[in-house]
C-alpha positions as CSV (number, residue, x, y, z in Angstrom):
1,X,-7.4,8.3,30.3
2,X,-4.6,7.8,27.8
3,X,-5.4,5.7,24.4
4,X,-3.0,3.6,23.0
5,X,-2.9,1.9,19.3
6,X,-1.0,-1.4,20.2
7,X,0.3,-5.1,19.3
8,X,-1.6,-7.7,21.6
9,X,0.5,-11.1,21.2
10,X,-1.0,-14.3,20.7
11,X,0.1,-17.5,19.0
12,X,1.8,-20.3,20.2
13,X,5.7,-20.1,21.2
14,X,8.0,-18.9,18.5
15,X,4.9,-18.5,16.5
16,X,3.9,-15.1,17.0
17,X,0.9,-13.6,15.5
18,X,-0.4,-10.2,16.6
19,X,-3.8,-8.4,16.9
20,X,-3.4,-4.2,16.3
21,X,-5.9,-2.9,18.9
22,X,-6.5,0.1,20.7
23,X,-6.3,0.3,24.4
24,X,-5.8,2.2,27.8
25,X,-2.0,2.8,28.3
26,X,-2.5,1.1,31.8
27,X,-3.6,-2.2,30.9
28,X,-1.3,-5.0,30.1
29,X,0.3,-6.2,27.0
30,X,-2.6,-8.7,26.5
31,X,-5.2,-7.0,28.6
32,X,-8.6,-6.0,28.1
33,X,-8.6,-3.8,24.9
34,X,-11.5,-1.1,23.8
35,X,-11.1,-2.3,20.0
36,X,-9.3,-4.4,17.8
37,X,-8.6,-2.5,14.2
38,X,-6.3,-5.4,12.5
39,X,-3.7,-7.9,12.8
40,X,0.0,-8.8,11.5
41,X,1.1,-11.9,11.5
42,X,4.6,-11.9,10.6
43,X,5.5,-15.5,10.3
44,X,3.5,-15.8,6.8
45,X,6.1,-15.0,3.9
46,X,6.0,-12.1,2.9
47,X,4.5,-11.0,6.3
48,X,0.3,-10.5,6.3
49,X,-1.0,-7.2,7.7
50,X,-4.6,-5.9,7.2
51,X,-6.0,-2.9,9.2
52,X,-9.3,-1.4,8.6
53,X,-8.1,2.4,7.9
54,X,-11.1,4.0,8.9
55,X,-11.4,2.7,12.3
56,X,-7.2,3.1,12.8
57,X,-8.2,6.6,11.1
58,X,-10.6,7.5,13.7
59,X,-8.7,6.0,16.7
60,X,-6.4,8.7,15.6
61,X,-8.0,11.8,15.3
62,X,-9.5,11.0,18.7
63,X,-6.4,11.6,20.1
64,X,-5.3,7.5,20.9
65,X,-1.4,7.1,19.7
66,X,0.1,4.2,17.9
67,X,3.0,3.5,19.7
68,X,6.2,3.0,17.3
69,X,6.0,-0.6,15.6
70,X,2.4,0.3,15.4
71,X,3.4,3.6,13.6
72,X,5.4,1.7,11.0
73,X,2.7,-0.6,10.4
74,X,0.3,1.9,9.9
75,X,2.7,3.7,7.3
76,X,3.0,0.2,5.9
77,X,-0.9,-0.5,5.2
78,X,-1.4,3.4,3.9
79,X,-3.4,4.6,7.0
80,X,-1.0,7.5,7.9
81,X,1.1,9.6,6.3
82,X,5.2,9.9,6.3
């Protein structure tokens, strides 16, 4: 079973707001998800993200991968290195 770190979309049209959360790469966008570690909401100004580092920290060395906008968010909040 592969474990993804991904964006789950919610909010209303043209609103987006997004929950990070970790998953199984076979669900769906918006599917069932094993955790929820934080969420961005981009539409604020500036843009709010919070993440709790451990949990996205553990997620990680467990082997689950952020996929790529996940990834810069992560190097955004701190949680992973450059």
């Amino acid at each position: 079973m592969a474990v993804k770190i991904r964006l789950k979309r919610l909010g209303a049209k043209k609103a987006p707001f997004y929950r990070i959360v970790v998953a199984d790469s076979r669900t769906s966008r918006n599917g069932k998800s094993i955790a929820e570690i934080g969420y961005y909401d981009p539409t604020k100004e500036p843009a709010v993200l919070k993440v709790n580092g451990e949990e996205a920290s553990k997620w990680i060395s467990n082997g689950a991968q952020p996929s790529d906008t996940v990834k810069a968010l992560l190097k955004k909040a701190g949680v992973i290195a450059e």
